[in-house]
ZARO-757198 format. One line per field, with one value per residue (C-alpha): x, y, z; residue in three letters. Coordinates in steps of 0.1 Angstrom, whole numbers, always signed. Layout:
px	[X, ...];
py	[Y, ...];
pz	[Z, ...];
r	[Ala, ...];
END
This chain:
px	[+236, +224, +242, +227, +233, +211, +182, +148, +130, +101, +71, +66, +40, +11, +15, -3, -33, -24, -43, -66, -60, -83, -112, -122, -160, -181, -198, -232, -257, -270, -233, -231, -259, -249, -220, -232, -260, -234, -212, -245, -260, -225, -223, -258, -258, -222, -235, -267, -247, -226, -192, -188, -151, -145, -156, -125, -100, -125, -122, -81, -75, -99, -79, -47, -64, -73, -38, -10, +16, +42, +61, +50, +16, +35, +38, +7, -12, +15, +6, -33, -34, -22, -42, -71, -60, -60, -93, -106, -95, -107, -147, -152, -158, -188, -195, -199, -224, -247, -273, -257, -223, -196, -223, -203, -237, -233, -194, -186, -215, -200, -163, -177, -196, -167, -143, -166, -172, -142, -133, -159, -149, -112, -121, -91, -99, -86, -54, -31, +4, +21, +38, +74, +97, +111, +74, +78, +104, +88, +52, +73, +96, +64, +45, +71, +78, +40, +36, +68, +57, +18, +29, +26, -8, -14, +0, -20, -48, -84, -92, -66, -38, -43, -51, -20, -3, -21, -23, +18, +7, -27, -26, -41, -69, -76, -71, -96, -119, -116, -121, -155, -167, -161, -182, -208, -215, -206, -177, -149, -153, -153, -185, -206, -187, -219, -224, -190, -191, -199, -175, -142, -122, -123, -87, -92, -124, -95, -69, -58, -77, -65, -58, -90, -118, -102, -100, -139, -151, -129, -144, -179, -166, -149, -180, -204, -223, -219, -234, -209, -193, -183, -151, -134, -139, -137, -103, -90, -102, -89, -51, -57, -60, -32, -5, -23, -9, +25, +26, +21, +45, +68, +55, +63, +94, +106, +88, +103, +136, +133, +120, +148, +174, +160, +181, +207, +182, +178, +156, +185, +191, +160, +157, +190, +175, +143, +158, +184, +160, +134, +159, +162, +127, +122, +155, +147, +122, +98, +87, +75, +44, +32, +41, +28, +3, +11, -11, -16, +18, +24, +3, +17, +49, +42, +25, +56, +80, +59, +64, +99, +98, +80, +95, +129, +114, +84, +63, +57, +25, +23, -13, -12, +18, +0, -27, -7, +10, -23, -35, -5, -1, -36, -37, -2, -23, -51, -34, +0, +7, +35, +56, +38, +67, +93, +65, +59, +95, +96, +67, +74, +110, +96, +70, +96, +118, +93, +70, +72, +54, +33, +23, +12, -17, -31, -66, -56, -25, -51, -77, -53, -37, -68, -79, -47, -43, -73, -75, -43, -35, -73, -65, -34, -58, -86, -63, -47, -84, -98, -67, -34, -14, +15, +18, +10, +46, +64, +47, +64, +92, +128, +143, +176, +182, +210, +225, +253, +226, +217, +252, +261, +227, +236, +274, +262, +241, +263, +296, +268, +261, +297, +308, +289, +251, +254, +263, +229, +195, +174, +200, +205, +166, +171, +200, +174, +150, +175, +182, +151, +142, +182, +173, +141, +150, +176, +156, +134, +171, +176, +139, +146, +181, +165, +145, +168, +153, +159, +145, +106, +83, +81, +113, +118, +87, +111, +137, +113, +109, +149, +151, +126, +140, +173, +159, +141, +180, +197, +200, +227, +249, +249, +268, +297, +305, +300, +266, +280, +253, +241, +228, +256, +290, +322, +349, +356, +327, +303, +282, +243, +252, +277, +255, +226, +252, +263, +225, +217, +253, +243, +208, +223, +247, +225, +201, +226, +238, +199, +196, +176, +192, +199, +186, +216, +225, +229, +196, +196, +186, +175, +145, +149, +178, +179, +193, +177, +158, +118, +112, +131, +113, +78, +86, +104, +71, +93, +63, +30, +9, -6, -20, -36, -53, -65, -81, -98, -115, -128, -143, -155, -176, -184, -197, -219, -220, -252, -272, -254, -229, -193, -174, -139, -109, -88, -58, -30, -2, +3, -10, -26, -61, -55, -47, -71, -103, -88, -91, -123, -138, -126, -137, -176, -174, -174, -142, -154, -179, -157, -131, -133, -126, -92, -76, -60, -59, -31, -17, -16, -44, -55, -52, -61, -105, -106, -95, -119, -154, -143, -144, -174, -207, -223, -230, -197, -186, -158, -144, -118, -86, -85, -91, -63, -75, -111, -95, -92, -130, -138, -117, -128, -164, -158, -147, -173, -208, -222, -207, -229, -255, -234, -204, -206, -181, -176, -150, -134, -141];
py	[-632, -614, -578, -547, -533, -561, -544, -560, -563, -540, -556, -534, -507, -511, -492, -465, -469, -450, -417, -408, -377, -346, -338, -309, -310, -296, -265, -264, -256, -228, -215, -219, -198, -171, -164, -166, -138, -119, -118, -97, -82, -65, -47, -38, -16, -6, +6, +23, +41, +55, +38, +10, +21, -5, -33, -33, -33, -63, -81, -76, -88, -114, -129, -126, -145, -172, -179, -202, -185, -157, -154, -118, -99, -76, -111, -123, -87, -80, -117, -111, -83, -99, -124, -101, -80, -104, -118, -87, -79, -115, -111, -76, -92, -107, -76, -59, -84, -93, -64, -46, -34, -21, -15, -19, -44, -70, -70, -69, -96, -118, -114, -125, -152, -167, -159, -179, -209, -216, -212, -238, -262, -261, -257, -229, -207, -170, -161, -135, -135, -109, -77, -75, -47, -56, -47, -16, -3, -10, +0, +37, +42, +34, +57, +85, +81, +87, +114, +133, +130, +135, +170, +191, +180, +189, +225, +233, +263, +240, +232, +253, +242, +208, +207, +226, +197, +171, +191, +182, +149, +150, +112, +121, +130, +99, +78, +99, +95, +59, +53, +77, +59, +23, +39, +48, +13, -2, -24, -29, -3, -27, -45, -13, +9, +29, +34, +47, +70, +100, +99, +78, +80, +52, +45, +33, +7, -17, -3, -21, -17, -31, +1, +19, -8, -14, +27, +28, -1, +12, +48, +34, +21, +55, +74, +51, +56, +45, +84, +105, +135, +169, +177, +187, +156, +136, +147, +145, +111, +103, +117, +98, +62, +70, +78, +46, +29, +42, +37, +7, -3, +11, -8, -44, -33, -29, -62, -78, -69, -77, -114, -122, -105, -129, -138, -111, -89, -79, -44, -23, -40, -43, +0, +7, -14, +4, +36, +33, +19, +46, +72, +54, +54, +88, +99, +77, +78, +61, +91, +101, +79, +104, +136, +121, +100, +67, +46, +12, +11, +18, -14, -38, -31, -36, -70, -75, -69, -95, -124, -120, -124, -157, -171, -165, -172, -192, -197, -232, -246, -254, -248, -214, -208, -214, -196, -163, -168, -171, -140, -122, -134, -121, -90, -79, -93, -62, -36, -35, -64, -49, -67, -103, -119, -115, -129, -157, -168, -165, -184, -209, -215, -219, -243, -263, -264, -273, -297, -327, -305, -292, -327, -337, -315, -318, -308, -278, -268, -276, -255, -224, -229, -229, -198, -181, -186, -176, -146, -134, -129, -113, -75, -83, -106, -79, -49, -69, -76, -41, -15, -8, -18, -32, +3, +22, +2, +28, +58, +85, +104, +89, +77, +88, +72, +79, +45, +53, +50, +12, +2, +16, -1, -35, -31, -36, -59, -83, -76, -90, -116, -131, -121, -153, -150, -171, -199, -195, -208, -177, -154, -178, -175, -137, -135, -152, -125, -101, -116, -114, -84, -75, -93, -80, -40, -52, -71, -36, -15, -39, -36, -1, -1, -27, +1, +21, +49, +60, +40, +50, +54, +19, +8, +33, +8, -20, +0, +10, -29, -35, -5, -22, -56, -38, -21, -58, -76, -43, -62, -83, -56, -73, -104, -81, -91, -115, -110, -87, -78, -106, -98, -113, -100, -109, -84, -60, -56, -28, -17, -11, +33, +23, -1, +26, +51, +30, +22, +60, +64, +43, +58, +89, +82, +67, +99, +116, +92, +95, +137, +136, +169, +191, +173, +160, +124, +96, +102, +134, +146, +180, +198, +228, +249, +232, +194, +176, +148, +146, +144, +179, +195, +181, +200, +232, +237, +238, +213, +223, +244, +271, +293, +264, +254, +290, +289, +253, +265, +297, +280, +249, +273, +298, +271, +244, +217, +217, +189, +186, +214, +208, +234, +246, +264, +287, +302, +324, +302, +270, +238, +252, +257, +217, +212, +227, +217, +181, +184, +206, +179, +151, +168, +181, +140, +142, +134, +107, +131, +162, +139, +156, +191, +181, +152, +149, +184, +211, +226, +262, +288, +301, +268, +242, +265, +264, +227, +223, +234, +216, +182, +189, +196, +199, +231, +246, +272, +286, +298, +327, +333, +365, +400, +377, +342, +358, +378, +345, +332, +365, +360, +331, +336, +371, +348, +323, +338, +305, +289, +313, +293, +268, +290, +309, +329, +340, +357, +342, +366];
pz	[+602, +576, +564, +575, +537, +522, +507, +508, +476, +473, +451, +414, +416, +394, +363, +356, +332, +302, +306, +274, +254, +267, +243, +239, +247, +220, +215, +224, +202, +221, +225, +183, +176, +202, +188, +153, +159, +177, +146, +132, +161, +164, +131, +131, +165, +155, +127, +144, +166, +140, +154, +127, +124, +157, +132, +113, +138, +154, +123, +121, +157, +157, +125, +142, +175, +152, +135, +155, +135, +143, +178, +188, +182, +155, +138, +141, +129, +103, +91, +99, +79, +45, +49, +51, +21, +2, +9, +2, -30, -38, -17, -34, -63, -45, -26, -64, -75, -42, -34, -5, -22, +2, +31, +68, +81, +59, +44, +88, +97, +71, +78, +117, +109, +86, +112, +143, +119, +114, +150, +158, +131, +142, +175, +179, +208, +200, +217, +210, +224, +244, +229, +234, +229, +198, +184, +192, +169, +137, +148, +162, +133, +108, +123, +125, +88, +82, +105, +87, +52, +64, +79, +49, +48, +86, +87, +60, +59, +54, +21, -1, +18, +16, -20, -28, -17, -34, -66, -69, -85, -105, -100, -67, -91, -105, -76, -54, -82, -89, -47, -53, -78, -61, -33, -54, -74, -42, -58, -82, -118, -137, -124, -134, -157, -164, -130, -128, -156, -143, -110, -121, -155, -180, -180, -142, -151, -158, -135, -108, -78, -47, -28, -38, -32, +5, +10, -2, +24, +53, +44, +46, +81, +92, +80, +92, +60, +18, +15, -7, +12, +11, -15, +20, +36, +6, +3, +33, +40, +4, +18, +52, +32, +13, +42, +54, +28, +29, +66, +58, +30, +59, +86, +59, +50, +88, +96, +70, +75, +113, +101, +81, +102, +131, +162, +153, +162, +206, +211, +204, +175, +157, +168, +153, +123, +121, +125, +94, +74, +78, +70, +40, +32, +39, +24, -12, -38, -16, -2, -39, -33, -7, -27, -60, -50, -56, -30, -51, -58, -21, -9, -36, -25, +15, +6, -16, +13, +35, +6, +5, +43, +43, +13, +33, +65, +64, +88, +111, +97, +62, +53, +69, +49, +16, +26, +32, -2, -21, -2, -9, -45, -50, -29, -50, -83, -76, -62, -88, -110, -121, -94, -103, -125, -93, -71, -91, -93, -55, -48, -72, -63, -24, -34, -52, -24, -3, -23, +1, +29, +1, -8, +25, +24, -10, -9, +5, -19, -44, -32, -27, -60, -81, -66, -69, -106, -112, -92, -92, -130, -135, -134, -161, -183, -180, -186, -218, -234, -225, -223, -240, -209, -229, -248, -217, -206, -230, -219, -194, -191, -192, -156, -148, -110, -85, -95, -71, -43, -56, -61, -21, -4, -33, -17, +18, +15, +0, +22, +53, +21, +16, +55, +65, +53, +23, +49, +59, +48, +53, +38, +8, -1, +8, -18, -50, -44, -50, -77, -89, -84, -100, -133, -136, -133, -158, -180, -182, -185, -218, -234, -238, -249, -278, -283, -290, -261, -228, -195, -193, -165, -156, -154, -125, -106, -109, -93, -65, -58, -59, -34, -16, -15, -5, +25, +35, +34, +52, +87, +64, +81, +110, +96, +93, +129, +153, +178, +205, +224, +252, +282, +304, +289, +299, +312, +290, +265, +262, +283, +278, +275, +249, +231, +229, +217, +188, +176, +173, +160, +132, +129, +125, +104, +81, +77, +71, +41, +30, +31, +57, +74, +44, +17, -4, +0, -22, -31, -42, -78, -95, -88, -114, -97, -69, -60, -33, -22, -28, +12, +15, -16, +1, +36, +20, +0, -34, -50, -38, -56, -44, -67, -88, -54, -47, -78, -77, -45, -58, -86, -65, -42, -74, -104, -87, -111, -141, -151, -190, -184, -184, -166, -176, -163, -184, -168, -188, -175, -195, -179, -151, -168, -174, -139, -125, -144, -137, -98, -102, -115, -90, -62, -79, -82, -121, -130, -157, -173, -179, -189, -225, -212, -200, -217, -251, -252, -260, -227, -233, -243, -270, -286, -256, -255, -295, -294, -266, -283, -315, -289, -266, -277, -243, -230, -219, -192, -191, -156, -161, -136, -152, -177, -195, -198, -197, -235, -245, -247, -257, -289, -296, -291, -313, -342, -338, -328, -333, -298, -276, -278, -260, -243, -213, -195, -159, -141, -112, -82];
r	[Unk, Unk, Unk, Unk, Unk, Unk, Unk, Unk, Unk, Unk, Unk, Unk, Unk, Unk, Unk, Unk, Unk, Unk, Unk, Unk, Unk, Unk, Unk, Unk, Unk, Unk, Unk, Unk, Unk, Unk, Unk, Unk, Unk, Unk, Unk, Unk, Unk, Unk, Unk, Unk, Unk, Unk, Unk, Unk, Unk, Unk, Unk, Unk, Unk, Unk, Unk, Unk, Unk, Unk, Unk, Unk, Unk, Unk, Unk, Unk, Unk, Unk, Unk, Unk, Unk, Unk, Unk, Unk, Unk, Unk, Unk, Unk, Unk, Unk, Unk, Unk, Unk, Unk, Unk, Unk, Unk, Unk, Unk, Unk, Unk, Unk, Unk, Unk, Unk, Unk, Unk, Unk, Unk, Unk, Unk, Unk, Unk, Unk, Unk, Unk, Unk, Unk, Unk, Unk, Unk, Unk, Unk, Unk, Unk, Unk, Unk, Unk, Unk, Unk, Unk, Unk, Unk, Unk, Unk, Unk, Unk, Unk, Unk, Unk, Unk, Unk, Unk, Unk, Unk, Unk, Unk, Unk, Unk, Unk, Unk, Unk, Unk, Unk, Unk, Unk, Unk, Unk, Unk, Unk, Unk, Unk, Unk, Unk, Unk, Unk, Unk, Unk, Unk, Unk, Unk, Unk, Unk, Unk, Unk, Unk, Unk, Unk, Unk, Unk, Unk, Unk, Unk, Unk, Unk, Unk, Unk, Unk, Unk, Unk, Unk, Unk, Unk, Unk, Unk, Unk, Unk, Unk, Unk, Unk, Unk, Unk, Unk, Unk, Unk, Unk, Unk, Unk, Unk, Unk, Unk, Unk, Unk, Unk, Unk, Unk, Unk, Unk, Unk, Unk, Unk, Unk, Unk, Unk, Unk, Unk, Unk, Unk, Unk, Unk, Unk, Unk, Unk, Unk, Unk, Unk, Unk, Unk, Unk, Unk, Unk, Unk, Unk, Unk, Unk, Unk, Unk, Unk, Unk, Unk, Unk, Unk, Unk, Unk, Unk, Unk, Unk, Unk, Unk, Unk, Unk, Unk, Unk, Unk, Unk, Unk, Unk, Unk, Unk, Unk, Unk, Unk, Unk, Unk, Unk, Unk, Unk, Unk, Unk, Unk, Unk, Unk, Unk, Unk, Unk, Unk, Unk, Unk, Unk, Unk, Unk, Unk, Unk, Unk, Unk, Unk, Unk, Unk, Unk, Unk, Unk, Unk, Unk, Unk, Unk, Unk, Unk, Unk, Unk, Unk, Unk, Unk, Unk, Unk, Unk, Unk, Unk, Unk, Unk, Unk, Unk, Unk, Unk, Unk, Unk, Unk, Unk, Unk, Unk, Unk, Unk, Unk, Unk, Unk, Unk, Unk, Unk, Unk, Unk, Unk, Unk, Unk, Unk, Unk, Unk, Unk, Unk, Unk, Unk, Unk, Unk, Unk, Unk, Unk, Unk, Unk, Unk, Unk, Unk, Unk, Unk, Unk, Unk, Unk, Unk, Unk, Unk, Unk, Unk, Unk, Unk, Unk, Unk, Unk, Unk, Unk, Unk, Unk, Unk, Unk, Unk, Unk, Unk, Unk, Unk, Unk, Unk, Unk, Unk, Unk, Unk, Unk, Unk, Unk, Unk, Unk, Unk, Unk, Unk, Unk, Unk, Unk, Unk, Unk, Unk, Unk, Unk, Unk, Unk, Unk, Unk, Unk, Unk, Unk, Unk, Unk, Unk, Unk, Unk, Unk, Unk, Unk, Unk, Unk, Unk, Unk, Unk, Unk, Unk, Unk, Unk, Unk, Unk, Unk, Unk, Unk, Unk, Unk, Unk, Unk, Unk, Unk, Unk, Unk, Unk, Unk, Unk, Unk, Unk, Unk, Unk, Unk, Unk, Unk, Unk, Unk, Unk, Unk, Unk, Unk, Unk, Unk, Unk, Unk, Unk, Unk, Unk, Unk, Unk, Unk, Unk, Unk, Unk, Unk, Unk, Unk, Unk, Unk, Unk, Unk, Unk, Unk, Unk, Unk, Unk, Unk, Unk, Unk, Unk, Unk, Unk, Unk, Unk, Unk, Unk, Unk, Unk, Unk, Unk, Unk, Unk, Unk, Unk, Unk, Unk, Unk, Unk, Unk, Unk, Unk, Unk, Unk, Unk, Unk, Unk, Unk, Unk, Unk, Unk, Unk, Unk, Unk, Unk, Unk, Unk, Unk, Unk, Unk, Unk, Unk, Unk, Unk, Unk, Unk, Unk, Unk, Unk, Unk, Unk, Unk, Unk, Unk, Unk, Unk, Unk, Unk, Unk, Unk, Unk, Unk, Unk, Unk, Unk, Unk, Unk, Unk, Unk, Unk, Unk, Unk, Unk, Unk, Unk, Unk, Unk, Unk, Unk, Unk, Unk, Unk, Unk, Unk, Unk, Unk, Unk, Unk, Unk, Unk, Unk, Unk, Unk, Unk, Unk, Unk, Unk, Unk, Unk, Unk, Unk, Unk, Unk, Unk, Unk, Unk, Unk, Unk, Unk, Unk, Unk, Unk, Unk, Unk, Unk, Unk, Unk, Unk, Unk, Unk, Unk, Unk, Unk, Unk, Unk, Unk, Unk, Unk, Unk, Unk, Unk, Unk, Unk, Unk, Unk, Unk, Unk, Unk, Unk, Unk, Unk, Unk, Unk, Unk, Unk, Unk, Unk, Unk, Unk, Unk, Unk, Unk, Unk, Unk, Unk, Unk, Unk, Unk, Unk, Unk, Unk, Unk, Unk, Unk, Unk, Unk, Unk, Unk, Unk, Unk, Unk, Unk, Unk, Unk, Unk, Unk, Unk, Unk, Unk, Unk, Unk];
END
């Protein structure tokens, strides 16, 4: 008998035939040109309907769609957004050559159609992930930081208010001028220096101009127009591009530091993080770039801040990887060279280090290499053939930094360093761009000392790129300890109140190491009688200027500008004649034609007017603040009967 357990065998199935990988079926050809005429049709009734400023932001999320890098949608636009940068700084130079300039039809109908070719060559359907709430710290805390140092600007009283403001650093003047005069040639200075003349300054044909060729196409956007505007709104659009670019140096840094930081980081976490480090930033020198007006500097140091992150951290795909390091190489290349030598020993330390990668894809790592080194190094090059820029290196007042401030953030950083980080790759890569960015504010510390003179204005830029560096490696704090927040914890731990209370515990505590409250800090230095930080002087009001913006008004509404006619400010109080003329001039949109009536020239009256009509020998009037400065001309005009020909004089009313 046979067992009840004996199994009965059971014939094999049939295998399965091996199932063929899915093909994507391709586009159609009416499909193709559909989207293509979109990509033009778009722009065009954008444009028509005076709302081109949606094109843009199209543009920006459309790139991020298109990428398969990044884990969040902060990633992918942070990432999106360097990439585009760069491209720009590198396609204005065709937009300054081809007949349309910066116009918003044809620089967005382009930017389309490249964008929908090469999503039907790849064949990469746009998707954007979700956001989570870790974006939202660094997007929050970046916007805050703007919104602080931009409310000066907002409280102010129309025109005269504002002005007062940006009249604390008459670089504002050159850089609104330099933006102007892109607008009008409709690209880069240098591609029609004539053009240029009468608008922009000849010391910024050659200047680096990252920041103000992307503020002159996104104005033509915003305005829906390539039309000049009025000096109010040329202004303030001028001061809305440049908190743009500090919000967004903010905006990097906080990504950056979130990026390297990585899994330490849960949503309290990366707040805490983004809180402390914008105390930092508002508490430091950073916040000079808003009261001074430093907006190229300001954007070479956000795409600075996003290099360091992806040489630390980089990301999955090779070829997209090289790509955003060409961009960013070039994008930092326009907008501030100064930063390129600590670049290009980051980027060349990650390409070694990952050359077997980088050799897999060869026509591409050739492709983006040739067009980095040849765009990258073409402001320097240009600005060595054409300028003094080496000289200009030695230029400025000394610098005389809170080093205890560097040595405290440098201290931190390296106890999270040698707690553990070292043992880790991305903190290893993190600690040789501080050393980079160490040895080159050194190197500059040591060229002066040969020398035999005090640290210029220069070296204090290399500072401003350690600080930043520092701020990028500040979530090395958190290697001080163990992870302690999970979402299960065992018996015992901290709950999610105390967790919270910590974070702003250490936000808090933070600002108030910064100055943030009542202005002293490690960052505090002397403003006349008076030591605080430059965020606190920009809120008390102890830098704007009020009276020298009272007056620029008066005489922008009383001395329309003349065909041949330079018009000049003379003021009893030293320097402020100087000043004024100078912003008068920027905002009449002839900045690069008066240039002679307020450069090179002695600061203080009588001598600065009798120097003046020995210089120009265009028709000159001369725009009185009062019986005093008005003596002055009178004078001079007494001893020289000759001039009236050519001198006028009017009294401010």
């Amino acid at each position: 008998m046979q067992s009840s357990s004996t199994r009965v065998p059971v014939a094999p199935r049939p295998a399965a035939p091996p199932q063929a990988t899915p093909v994507r079926p391709a586009r159609r050809p009416a499909a193709v040109v559909g989207w293509l005429a979109a990509a033009w049709v778009v722009p065009v009734l954008a444009y028509a309907l005076g709302v081109a400023a949606v094109l843009p932001p199209l543009v920006l999320v459309l790139t991020a769609a298109l990428l398969r890098v990044g884990r969040t949608l902060l990633d992918r636009l942070v990432l999106a957004t360097a990439l585009l940068l760069g491209a720009l700084c590198a396609a204005a130079l065709l937009f300054s050559v081809w007949p349309w300039g910066l116009h918003p039809v044809p620089v967005a109908g382009t930017a389309l159609t490249v964008l929908l070719g090469l999503a039907l060559v790849t064949r990469v359907r746009p998707r954007l992930p979700r956001p989570v709430a870790a974006d939202a710290a660094p997007v929050v805390a970046a916007a805050l930081a703007t919104l602080a140092l931009a409310w000066p600007y907002l409280r102010a009283d129309g025109l005269a208010g504002r002005l007062a403001y940006a009249m604390t650093g008459e670089d504002n003047s050159r850089h609104l001028a330099a933006v102007e005069g892109i607008r009008a040639v409709g690209g880069y200075l240098f591609s029609d220096p004539d053009g240029a003349a009468r608008i922009a300054p000849e010391a910024m044909v050659w200047y680096p101009q990252g920041f103000h060729v992307t503020a002159a196409l996104l104005d033509g956007f915003l305005r829906s127009s390539t039309a000049p505007g009025s000096a109010t709104s040329t202004l303030d659009h001028y001061l809305g591009w440049s908190l743009a670019a500090y919000a967004l140096l903010v905006l990097a840094v906080l990504w950056a530091a979130a990026r390297i930081a990585g899994r330490l980081l849960d949503p309290l976490r990366a707040a805490a993080l983004a809180g402390a480090v914008t105390a930092l930033a508002l508490g430091s020198e950073l916040a000079r770039f808003v009261v001074y007006g430093y907006p190229g500097e300001s954007l070479g140091l956000a795409l600075t801040a996003i290099l360091v992150a992806l040489v630390c951290r980089p990301v999955a795909r090779t070829g997209t990887q090289l790509c955003l390091l060409g961009a960013l190489c070039v994008g930092i290349g326009f907008a501030y060279l100064m930063f390129l030598p600590v670049v290009g020993a980051l980027v060349l330390a990650w390409l070694v280090r990952h050359r077997r990668a980088v050799r897999r894809r060869p026509w591409l790592a050739g492709v983006v290499a040739l067009a980095t080194a040849v765009l990258t190094p073409l402001p320097s090059v240009a600005g060595l053939l054409f300028t003094d820029q080496v000289d200009n290196a030695a230029t400025g007042g000394g610098v005389f930094p809170r080093y205890d401030a560097y040595l405290a953030l440098t201290g931190v950083v390296a106890a999270g360093l040698l707690a553990g980080g070292l043992r880790l790759p991305v903190w290893r890569r993190y600690a040789g761009a501080l050393a980079a960015a160490l040895a080159f504010a050194a190197g500059f510390h040591l060229w002066f000392a040969l020398q035999g003179t005090d640290p210029r204005y220069y070296y204090g830029k290399t500072l401003h790129l350690l600080l930043v560096v520092l701020f990028v490696g500040a979530g090395a704090v958190f290697l001080l300890r163990p992870v302690p927040w999970r979402a299960r914890r065992p018996p015992g731990r901290s709950g999610p109140v105390a967790r919270a209370l910590v974070a702003l515990s250490l936000v808090a505590a933070t600002a108030g190491v910064a100055g943030l409250a009542r202005g002293g800090g490690i960052f505090a230095q002397p403003f006349g009688a008076r030591t605080t930080t430059w965020a606190a002087a920009w809120w008390s009001g102890l830098l704007d200027r009020p009276r020298q913006a009272d007056v620029t008004v008066r005489a922008l509404a009383h001395a329309p500008v003349r065909d041949g006619e330079v018009t000049v400010v003379v003021s009893e109080h030293r320097r402020e004649g100087y000043l004024e003329t100078l912003f008068l001039a920027t905002l009449q949109g002839t900045h690069g034609a008066s240039a002679p009536a307020f450069y090179n020239l002695p600061l203080s009256e009588p001598a600065r007017s009798a120097a003046l009509v020995e210089q120009e020998r265009r028709p000159i009037r001369f725009l009185a603040t009062g019986p005093e400065a008005a003596a002055v001309v009178e004078r001079l005009l007494a001893e020289r009967p000759e001039l009236r020909s050519r001198v006028t004089l009017d009294l401010l009313p």
